[in-house]
C-alpha positions as CSV (number, residue, x, y, z in Angstrom):
1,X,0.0,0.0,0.0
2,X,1.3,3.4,-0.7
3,X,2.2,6.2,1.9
4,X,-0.8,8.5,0.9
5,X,0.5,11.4,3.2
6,X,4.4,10.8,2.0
7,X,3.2,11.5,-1.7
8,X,0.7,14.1,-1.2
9,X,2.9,16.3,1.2
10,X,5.6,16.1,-1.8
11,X,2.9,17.9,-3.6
12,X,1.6,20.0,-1.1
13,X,4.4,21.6,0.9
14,X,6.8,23.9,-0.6
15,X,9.8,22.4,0.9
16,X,9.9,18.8,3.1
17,X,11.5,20.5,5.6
18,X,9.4,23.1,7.8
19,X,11.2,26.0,9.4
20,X,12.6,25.7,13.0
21,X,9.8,28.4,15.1
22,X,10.3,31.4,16.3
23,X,11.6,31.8,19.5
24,X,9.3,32.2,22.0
25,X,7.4,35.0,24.3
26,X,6.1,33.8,27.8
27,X,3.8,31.1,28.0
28,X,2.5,29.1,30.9
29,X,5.2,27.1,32.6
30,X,5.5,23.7,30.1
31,X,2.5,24.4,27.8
32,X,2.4,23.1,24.4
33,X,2.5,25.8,21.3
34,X,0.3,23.7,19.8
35,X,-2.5,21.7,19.9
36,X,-3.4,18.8,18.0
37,X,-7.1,17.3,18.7
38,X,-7.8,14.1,15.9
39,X,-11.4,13.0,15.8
40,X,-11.3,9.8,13.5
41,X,-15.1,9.6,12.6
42,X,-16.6,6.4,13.5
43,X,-13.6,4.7,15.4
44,X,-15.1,2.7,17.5
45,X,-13.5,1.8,20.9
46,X,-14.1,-2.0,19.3
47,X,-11.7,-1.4,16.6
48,X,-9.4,0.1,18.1
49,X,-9.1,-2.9,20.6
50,X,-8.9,-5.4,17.8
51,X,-6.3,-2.9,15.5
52,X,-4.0,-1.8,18.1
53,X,-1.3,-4.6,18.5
54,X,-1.6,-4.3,14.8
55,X,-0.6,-0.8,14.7
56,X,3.4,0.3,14.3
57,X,2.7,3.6,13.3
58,X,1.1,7.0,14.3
59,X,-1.8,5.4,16.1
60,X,0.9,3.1,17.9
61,X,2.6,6.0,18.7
62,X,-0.6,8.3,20.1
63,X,-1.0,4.6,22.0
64,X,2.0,4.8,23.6
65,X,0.9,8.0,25.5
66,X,-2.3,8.0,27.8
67,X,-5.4,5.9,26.5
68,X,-8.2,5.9,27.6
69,X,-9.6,2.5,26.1
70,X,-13.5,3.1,27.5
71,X,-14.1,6.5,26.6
72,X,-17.7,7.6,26.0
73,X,-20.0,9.8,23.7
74,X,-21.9,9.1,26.2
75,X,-25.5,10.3,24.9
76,X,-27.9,8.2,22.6
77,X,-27.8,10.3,19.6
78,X,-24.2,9.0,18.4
79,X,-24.3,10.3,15.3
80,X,-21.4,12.8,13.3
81,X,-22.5,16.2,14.2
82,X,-23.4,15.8,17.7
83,X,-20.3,13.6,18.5
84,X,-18.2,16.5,17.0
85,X,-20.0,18.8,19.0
86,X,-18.6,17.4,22.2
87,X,-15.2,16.9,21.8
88,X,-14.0,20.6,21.9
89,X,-16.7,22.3,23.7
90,X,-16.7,20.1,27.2
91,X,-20.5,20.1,26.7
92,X,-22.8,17.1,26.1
93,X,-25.5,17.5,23.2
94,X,-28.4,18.3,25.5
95,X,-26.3,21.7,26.0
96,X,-24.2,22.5,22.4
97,X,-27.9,22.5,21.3
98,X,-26.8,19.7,18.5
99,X,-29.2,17.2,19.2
100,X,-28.9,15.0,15.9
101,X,-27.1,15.6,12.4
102,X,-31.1,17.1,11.4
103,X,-33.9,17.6,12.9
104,X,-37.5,19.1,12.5
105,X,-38.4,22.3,12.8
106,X,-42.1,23.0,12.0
107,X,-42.2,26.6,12.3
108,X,-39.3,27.0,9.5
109,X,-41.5,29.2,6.8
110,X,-39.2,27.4,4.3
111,X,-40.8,24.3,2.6
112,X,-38.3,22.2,4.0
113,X,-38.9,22.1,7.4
114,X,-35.6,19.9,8.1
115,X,-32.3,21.8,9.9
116,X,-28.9,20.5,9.5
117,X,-27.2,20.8,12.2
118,X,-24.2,23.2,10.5
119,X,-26.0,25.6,8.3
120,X,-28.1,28.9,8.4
121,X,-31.6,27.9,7.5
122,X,-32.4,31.9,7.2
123,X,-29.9,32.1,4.3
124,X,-33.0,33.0,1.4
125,X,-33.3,29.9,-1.2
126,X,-31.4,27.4,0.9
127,X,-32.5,23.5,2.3
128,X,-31.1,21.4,4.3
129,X,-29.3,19.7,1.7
130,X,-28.9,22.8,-0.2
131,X,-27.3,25.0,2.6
132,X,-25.0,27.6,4.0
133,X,-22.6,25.9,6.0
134,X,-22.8,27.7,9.6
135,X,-22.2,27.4,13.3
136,X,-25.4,28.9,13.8
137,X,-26.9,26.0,16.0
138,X,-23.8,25.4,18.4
139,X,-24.7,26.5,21.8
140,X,-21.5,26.5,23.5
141,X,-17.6,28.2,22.8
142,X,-14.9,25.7,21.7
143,X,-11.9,25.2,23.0
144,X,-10.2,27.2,20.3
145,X,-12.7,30.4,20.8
146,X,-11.5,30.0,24.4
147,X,-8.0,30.4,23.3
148,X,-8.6,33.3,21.2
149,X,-10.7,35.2,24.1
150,X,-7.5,35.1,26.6
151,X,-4.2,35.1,24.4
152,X,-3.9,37.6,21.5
153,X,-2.7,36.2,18.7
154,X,-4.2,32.4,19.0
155,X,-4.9,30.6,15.9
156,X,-7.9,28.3,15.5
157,X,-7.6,26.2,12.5
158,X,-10.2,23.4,11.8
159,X,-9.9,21.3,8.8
160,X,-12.1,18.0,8.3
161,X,-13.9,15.6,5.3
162,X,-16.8,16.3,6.8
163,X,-18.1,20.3,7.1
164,X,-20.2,19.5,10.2
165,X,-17.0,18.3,11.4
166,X,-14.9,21.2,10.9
167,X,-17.7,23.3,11.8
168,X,-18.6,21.5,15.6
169,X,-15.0,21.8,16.6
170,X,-13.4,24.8,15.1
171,X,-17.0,26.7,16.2
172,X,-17.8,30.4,15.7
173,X,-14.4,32.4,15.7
174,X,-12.3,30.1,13.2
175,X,-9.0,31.7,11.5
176,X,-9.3,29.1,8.9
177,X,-12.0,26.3,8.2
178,X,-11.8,24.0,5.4
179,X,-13.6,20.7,4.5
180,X,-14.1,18.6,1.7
181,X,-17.8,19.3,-0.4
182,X,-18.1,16.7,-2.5
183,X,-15.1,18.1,-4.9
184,X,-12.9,19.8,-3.4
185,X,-12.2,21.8,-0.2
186,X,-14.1,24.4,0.6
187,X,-15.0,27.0,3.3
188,X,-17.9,29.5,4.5
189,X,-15.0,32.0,5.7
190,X,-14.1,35.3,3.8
191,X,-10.6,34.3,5.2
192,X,-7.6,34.7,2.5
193,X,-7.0,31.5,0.7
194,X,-4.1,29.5,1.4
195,X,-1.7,28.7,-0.9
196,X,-1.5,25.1,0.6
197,X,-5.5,25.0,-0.1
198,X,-4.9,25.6,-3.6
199,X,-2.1,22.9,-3.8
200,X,-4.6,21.0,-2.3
201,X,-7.2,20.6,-4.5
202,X,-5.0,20.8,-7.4
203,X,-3.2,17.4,-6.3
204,X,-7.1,16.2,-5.1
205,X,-8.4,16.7,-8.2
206,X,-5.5,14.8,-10.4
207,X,-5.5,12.2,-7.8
208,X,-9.6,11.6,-8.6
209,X,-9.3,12.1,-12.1
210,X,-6.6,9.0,-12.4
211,X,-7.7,5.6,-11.7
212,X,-6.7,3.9,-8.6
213,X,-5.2,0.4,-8.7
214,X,-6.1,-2.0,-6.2
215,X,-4.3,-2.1,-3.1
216,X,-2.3,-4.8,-1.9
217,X,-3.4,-6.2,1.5
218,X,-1.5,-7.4,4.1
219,X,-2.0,-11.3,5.6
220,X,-4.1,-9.5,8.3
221,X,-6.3,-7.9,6.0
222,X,-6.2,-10.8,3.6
223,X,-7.4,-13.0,6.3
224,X,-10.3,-11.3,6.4
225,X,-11.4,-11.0,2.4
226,X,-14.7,-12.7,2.9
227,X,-17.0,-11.5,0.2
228,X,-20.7,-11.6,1.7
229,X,-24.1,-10.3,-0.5
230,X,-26.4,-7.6,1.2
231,X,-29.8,-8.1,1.1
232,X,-31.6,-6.9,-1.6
233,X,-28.8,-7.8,-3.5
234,X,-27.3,-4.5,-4.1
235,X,-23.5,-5.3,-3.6
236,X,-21.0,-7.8,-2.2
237,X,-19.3,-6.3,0.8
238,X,-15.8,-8.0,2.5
239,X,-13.1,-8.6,0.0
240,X,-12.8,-4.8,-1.2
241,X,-9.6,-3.3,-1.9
242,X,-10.1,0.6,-3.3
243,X,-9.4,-0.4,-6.6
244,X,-11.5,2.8,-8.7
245,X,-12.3,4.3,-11.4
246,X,-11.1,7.6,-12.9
247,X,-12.9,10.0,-11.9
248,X,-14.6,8.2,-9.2
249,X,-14.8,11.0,-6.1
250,X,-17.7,9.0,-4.2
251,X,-15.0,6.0,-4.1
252,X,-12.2,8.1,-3.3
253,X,-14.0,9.8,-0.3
254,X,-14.6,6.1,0.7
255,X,-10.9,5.2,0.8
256,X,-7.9,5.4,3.0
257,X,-6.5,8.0,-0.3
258,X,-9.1,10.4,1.7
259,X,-7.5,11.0,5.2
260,X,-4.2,10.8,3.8
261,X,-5.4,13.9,1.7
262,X,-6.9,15.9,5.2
263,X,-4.0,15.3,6.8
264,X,-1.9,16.5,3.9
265,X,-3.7,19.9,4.0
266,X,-3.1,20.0,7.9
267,X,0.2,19.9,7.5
268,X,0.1,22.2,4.7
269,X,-1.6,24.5,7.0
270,X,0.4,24.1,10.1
271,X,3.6,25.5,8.0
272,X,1.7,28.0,6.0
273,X,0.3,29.5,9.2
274,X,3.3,29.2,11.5
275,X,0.9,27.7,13.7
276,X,2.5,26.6,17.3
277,X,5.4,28.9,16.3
278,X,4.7,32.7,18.3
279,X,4.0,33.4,21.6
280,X,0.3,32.6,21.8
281,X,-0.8,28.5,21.9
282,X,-2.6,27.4,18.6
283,X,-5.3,24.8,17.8
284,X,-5.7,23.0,14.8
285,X,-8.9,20.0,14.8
286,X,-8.5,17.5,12.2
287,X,-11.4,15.5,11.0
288,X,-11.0,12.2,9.3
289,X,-13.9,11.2,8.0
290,X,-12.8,8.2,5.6
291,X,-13.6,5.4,8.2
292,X,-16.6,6.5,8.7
293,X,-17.5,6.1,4.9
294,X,-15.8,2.7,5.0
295,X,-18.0,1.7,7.4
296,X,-21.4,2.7,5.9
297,X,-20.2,1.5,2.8
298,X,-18.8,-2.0,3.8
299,X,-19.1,-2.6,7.6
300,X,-16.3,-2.6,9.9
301,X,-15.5,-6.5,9.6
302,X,-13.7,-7.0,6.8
303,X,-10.7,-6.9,4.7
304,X,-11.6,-3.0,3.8
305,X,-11.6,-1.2,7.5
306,X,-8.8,-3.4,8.0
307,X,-6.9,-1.3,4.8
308,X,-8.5,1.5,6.0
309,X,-7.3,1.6,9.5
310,X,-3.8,-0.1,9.0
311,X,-3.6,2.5,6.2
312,X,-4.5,5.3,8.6
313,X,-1.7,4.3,10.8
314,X,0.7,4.7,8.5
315,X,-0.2,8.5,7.4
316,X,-0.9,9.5,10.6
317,X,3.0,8.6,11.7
318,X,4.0,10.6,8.4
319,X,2.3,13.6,10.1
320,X,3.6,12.9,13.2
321,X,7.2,12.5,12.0
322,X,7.0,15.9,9.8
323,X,5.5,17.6,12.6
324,X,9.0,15.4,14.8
325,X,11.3,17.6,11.8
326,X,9.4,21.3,12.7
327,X,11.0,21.3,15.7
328,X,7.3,22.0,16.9
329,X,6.2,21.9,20.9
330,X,2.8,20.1,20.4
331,X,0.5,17.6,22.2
332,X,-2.0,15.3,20.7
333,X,-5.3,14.2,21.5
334,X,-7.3,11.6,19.7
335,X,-11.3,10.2,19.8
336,X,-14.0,9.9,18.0
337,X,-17.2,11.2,17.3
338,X,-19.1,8.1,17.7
339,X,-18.9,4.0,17.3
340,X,-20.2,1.8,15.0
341,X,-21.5,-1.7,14.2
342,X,-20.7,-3.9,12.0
343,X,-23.7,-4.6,8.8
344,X,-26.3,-7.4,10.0
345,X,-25.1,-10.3,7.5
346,X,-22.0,-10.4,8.8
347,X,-23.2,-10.4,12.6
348,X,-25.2,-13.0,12.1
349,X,-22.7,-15.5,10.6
350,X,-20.8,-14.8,14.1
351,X,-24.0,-15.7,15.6
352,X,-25.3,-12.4,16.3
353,X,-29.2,-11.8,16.5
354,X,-29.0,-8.6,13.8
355,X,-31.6,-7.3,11.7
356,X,-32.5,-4.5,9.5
357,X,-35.0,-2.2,11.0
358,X,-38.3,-3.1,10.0
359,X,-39.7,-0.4,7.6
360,X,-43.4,-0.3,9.2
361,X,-41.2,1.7,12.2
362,X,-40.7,4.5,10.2
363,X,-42.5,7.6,11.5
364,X,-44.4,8.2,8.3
365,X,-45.7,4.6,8.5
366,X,-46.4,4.8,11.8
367,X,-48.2,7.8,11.4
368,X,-50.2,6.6,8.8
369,X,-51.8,3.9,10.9
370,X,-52.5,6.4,13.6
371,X,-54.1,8.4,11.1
372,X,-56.5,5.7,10.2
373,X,-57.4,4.3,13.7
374,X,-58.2,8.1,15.1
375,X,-59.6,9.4,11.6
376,X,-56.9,12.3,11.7
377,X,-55.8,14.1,8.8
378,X,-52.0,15.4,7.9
379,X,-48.9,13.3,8.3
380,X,-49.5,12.9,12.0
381,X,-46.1,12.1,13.0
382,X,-42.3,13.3,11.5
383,X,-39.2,11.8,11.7
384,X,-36.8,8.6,10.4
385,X,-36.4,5.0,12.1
386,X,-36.0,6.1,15.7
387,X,-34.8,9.0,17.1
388,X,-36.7,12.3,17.4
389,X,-40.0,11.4,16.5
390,X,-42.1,14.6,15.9
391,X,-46.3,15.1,15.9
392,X,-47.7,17.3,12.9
393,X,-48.3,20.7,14.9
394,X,-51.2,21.8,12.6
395,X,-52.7,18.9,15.1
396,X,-55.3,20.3,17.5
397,X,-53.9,20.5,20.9
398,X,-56.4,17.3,22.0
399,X,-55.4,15.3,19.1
400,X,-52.2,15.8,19.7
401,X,-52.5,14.1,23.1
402,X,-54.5,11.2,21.1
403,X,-51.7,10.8,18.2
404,X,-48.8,10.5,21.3
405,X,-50.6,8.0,23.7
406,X,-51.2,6.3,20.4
407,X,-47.8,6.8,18.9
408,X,-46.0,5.8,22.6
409,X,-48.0,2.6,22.1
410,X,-47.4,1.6,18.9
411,X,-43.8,1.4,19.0
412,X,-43.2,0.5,22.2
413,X,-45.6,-3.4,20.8
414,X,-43.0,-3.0,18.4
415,X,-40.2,-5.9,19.1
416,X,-37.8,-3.9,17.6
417,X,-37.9,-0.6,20.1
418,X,-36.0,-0.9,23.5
419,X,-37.6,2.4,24.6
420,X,-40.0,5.1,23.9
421,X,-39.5,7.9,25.9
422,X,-42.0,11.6,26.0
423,X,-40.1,14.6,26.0
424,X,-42.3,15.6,28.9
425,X,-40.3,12.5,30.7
426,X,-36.7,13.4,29.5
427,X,-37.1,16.8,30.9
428,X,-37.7,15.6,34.3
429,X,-34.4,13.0,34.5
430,X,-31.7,14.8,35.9
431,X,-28.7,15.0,34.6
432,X,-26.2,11.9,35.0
433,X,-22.8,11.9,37.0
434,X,-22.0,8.9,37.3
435,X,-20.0,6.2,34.9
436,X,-21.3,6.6,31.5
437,X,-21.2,3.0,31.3
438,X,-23.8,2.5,33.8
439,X,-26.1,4.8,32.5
440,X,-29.8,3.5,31.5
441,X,-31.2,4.6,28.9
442,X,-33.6,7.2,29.8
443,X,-30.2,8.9,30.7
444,X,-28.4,8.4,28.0
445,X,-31.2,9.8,25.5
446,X,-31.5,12.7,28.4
447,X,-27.3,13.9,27.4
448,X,-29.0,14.5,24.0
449,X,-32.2,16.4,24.8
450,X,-33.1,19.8,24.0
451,X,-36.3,20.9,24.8
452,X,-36.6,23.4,21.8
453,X,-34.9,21.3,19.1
454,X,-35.6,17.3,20.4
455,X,-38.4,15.6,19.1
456,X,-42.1,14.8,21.0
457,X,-40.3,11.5,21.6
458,X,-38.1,9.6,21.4
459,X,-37.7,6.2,19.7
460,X,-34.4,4.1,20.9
461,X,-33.9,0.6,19.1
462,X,-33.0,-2.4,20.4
463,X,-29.2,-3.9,20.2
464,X,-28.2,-5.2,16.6
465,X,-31.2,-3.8,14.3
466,X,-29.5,-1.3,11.9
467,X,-31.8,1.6,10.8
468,X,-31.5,1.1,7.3
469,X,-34.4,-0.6,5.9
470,X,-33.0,-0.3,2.0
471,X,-29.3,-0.7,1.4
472,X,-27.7,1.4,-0.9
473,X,-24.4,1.5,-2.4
474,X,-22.8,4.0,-0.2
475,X,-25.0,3.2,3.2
476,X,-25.3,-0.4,4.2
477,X,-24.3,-0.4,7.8
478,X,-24.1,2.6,10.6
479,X,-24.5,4.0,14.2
480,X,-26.8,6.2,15.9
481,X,-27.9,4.0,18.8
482,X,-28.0,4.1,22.6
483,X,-25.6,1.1,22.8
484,X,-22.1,0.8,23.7
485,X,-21.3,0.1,20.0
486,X,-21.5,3.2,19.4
487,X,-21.0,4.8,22.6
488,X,-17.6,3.8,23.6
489,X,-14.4,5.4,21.9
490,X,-11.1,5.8,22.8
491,X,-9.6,8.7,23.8
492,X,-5.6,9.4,23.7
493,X,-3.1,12.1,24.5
494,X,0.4,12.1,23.8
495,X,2.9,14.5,24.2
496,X,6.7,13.9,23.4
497,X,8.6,11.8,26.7
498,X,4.8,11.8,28.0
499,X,4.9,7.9,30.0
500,X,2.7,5.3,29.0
501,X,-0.3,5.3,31.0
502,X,-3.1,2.4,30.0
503,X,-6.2,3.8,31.9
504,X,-9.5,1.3,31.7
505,X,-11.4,3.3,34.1
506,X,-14.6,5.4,32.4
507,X,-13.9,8.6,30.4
508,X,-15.8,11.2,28.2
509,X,-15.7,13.2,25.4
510,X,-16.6,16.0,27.1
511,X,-13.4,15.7,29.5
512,X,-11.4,16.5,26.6
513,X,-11.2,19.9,26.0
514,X,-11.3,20.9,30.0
515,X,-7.7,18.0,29.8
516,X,-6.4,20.3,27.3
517,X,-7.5,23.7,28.6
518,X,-5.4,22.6,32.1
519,X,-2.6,21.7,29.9
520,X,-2.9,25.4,28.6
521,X,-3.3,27.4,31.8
522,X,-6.7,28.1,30.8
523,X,-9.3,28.0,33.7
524,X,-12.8,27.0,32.6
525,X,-15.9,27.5,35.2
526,X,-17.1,23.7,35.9
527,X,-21.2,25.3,35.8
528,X,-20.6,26.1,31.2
529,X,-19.7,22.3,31.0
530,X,-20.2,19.4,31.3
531,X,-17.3,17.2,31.5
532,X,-13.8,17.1,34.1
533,X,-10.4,17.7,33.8
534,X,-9.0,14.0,33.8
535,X,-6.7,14.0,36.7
536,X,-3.8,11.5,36.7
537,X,-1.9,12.5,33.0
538,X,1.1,13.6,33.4
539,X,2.6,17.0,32.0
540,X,-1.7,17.8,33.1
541,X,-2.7,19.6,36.2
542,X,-5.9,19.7,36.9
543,X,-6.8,23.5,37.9
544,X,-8.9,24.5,40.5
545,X,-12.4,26.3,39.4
C-alpha cells in the first residue's frame, strides 16, 4: 500500500523540511505551542481494541501516550454532528444545542422544514441539503474560541472531510476552516485562501481524475477477504480493496486516499500559518472522516476497514514524524465522534441476532396507521427510524394528546424498540454523574435532549437492528444507537517523553477539551460544562475552578 500522506505532502508543501519556530514570548510554565485534537469519525473503541497490537505507526505512537480505552460519547444520539460537537466544547448534546445531524423544525416558513445541524436555514433559497454551512446552532464556545478570548494572537484552525466536522470543533471564531464538499475543499470564511489549499485541491483533483489500482493487502487484511451479498442484492461487501475508477470522487471519499489527503492539508496549513510557532498557543482539529464512509459503505469486519485503518496508521505517523522535523512543541489528542456496528449479515454468521430495522417503524408509517385508527388528517407524525419522532403541529392541541398516547404505544408493541420515551419524561431526569457506562437509557437519551430542538419522543432501538431498511451503495451499515457500539471510543493524549499510562477506568468526550485547557493554563468554570479535567496525565494539572 502506498504512503498517501508521503506523496501528497511532496505535492503539497513547498519544501519537506518546515522551518525551526520562532523563538518564544512567555507562555505558561511547560505548555504546548500547539494543539493537535484528531477526531477519527466512527472509530469505534471495538476497533481500536482489535487494530492496536496491529498498529506500528502513528496510532501506535498516540497509544503509547495516555489511553483511555473506555471513553464515551456518552448520549444516545451517536451520530457525526453531535459527537463532534462534544469533543471541543466540554458540553454534552443536551447543552451544544446539536441534538442529531437534522432535525424538525415545523415553524421554519421554508418548505423544507428539516435543519442541518451546520447551516443557516435563514440564508433565502437554501435547504437542508442545499445550505449555508454555519455554526449557527452550536450553543456553547470551543476550546479554540477559548483560546482566542485570553491570548492575542491564538490561531484556531479546523480542517475535516466532513463540514459538520470542521464546523462542531473549530465553532464560531475560526482563522481558517476548510472541508471537503463533494469536490474539493471548501470554506464558509471570507478568510484569505491559502496557498497550501490551492495545492490541495489541485493534487485532489489529479489524484480523482486518475484511476486507482487495487491495493495490496497485508495477511491480516487478507485473512479477512470474505465476500458476503447484502440483502436486496445491491453489492457484495468483505473482499474490497479501493481499486477505482477515474474519476470516481464517491469512491475516493470512501478510501484510506481520503484522510491521507486531510491530513496532507493540515500539515500544509500548520507550515503555512506558522501555527505553534509565536508566543500565543494554537489549535488546529483534524477530521478524518474516511472510516466513517468505510464503514457505511462496507461494515467494519472485513478486509476493507482493515486497509483503512492499518492505512491510517501509517499516514498518521507521516504527520507525526514531519511535525517530529518542525522542531514543533505540540501535544495530541485523539477520539472519536461516535462508534459503529458492523452490517447485520455479517453479525449474524458470528451468531449475532442482527436485523434490518423493519420499515413499518418508520415515522411516516407509523403515522399513517394512527391516522386511520383516530380518523386524523396530515402526516400525524415526522421523523426517520428512531430517534426524534415529531407530531404534525397543525394537530389540534387534543389530538395531539390522542396521536402520542397512540404513537408511545405503537412502537413501544413494536419488538424492535428498547424504549420510547415523552419529552415531557426526558425533561424531568436529571442529569447523569455517574460512569457513562452505567447509564440506563432514559439517561443516556437525556445527554442528548433539547427541549426546543428534540423531538415529542423519542424512539431508541434495540441492540443489533440497523436503521437502514433499504441498502444502498454507499449506506449499508451505521450508528446512531444508545448502545455501547456506538458509545464507547477511545480517547488518547500524547505529548513527546509523555509515560505510557493504559487507563480502563470510564472517560468522556466532554473531558477532553477541559484536559487540554489545564494543559494550557486556561481555567474554565465547571457550571458552562459538562465534563472534568481528567486527573492522573502527566505534564496535566488539573486546575482548580
Amino acid at each position: 500500500m502506498c504512503k498517501l500522506v508521503s506523496a501528497l505532502l511532496l505535492a503539497l508543501l513547498p519544501s519537506a523540511a518546515c522551518a525551526q519556530p520562532a523563538a518564544p514570548a512567555r507562555l505558561t510554565t511547560g505548555a504546548p505551542r500547539l494543539v493537535i485534537m484528531i477526531s477519527v469519525d466512527q472509530f469505534s473503541a471495538d476497533l481500536f481494541d482489535e487494530y492496536r497490537p496491529r498498529f506500528t505507526g502513528g496510532l501506535a505512537r498516540l497509544a503509547g501516550g495516555t489511553v483511555f480505552r473506555n471513553g464515551y460519547q456518552s448520549h444516545a444520539a451517536t451520530e457525526t454532528c453531535p459527537g463532534h460537537s462534544t469533543i471541543l466544547t466540554g458540553a454534552r448534546p443536551g447543552r451544544t444545542g446539536i441534538i442529531a445531524n437534522a432535525w424538525v423544525d415545523q415553524s421554519q416558513i421554508r418548505s423544507d422544514k428539516t435543519v442541518y445541524c451546520a447551516e443557516d436555514e435563514r440564508v433565502p433559497g437554501t435547504s437542508s441539503i442545499a445550505y449555508k454551512v454555519s455554526p449557527l446552532h452550536l450553543k456553547v464556545p470551543t476550546l479554540g474560541e477559548r483560546m482566542k478570548a485570553l491570548w492575542t494572537g491564538s490561531q484556531n484552525v479546523a480542517v475535516a472531510g466532513k463540514d459538520r466536522a470542521a464546523v462542531m470543533m473549530g465553532g464560531h471564531t475560526p482563522d481558517q476552516r476548510w472541508y471537503w464538499d463533494g469536490k474539493r475543499f471548501s470554506t464558509d470564511l471570507n478568510a484569505a485562501l491559502p496557498a497550501s489549499v490551492t495545492r490541495a485541491n489541485t493534487t485532489v483533483a489529479a489524484l480523482i481524475a486518475a484511476p486507482q489500482e487495487a491495493l495490496e493487502p497485508p495477511a491480516i487484511c487478507a485473512a479477512k477477504a470474505r465476500p458476503i451479498a447484502i440483502e436486496g442484492g445491491v453489492k457484495t461487501v468483505g473482499d474490497g480493496r479501493f481499486a477505482r475508477a477515474a474519476g470516481d470522487d464517491i469512491g475516493f471519499r470512501a478510501s484510506p486516499a481520503f484522510d491521507g489527503a486531510v491530513l496532507a492539508l493540515a500539515a500544509g496549513l500548520i507550515q503555512e500559518m506558522k501555527l505553534g510557532q509565536d508566543a500565543a498557543p494554537d489549535l488546529i482539529s483534524i477530521g478524518l472522516s474516511a472510516t466513517d464512509y468505510v464503514g457505511h459503505s462496507f461494515g467494519t469486519g472485513g478486509q476493507e476497514m482493515c486497509l483503512q485503518l492499518l492505512s491510517l496508521d501509517r499516514d498518521l505517523g507521516d504527520f507525526l514524524r514531519l511535525l517530529d522535523r518542525s522542531g514543533l512543541d505540540y501535544v495530541v489528542a485523539l477520539t472519536a465522534d461516535h462508534g459503529g456496528e458492523d452490517i447485520p449479515e455479517r453479525l449474524r454468521l458470528k451468531g449475532v441476532a442482527a436485523a434490518r430495522v423493519d420499515p413499518a417503524l418508520a415515522a411516516a408509517e407509523v403515522g399513517k396507521t394512527i391516522a386511520a385508527k383516530l380518523k386524523l388528517s396530515g402526516p400525524v407524525l415526522l421523523g426517520n427510524f428512531g430517534g426524534d419522532v415529531y407530531l404534525d403541529r397543525a394537530l389540534k392541541p387534543a389530538d395531539r394528546s390522542r396521536a402520542q398516547r397512540a404513537a408511545v404505544a405503537a412502537y413501544s408493541a413494536h419488538p424492535q424498540v428498547a424504549a420510547v420515551f415523552t419529552s415531557d419524561q426526558l425533561r424531568r431526569v436529571a442529569i447523569p454523574t455517574t460512569d457513562p457506562g452505567r447509564w440506563t437509557l432514559a439517561q443516556r437519551a437525556r445527554a442528548s435532549f433539547d427541549l426546543k430542538r428534540s423531538g415529542d419522543l423519542v424512539v431508541l432501538l434495540k441492540p443489533h437492528v440497523t436503521p437502514i431498511a433499504k441498502p444502498s451503495a454507499s449506506f449499508v451499515a451505521t450508528h446512531g444507537s444508545p448502545w455501547d457500539y456506538d458509545r464507547r471510543v477511545p480517547i488518547l493524549f500524547w505529548r513527546p517523553r509523555m509515560a505510557a499510562a493504559n487507563r480502563n477506568d470510564a472517560a468522556e468526550t466532554v473531558d477532553i477539551m477541559p484536559t487540554l485547557a489545564a494543559m494550557l493554563g486556561l481555567r474554565i468554570e465547571a457550571r458552562g460544562i459538562d465534563g472534568k479535567c481528567l486527573s492522573g496525565i502527566q505534564a496535566i494539572t488539573c486546575l482548580a475552578r
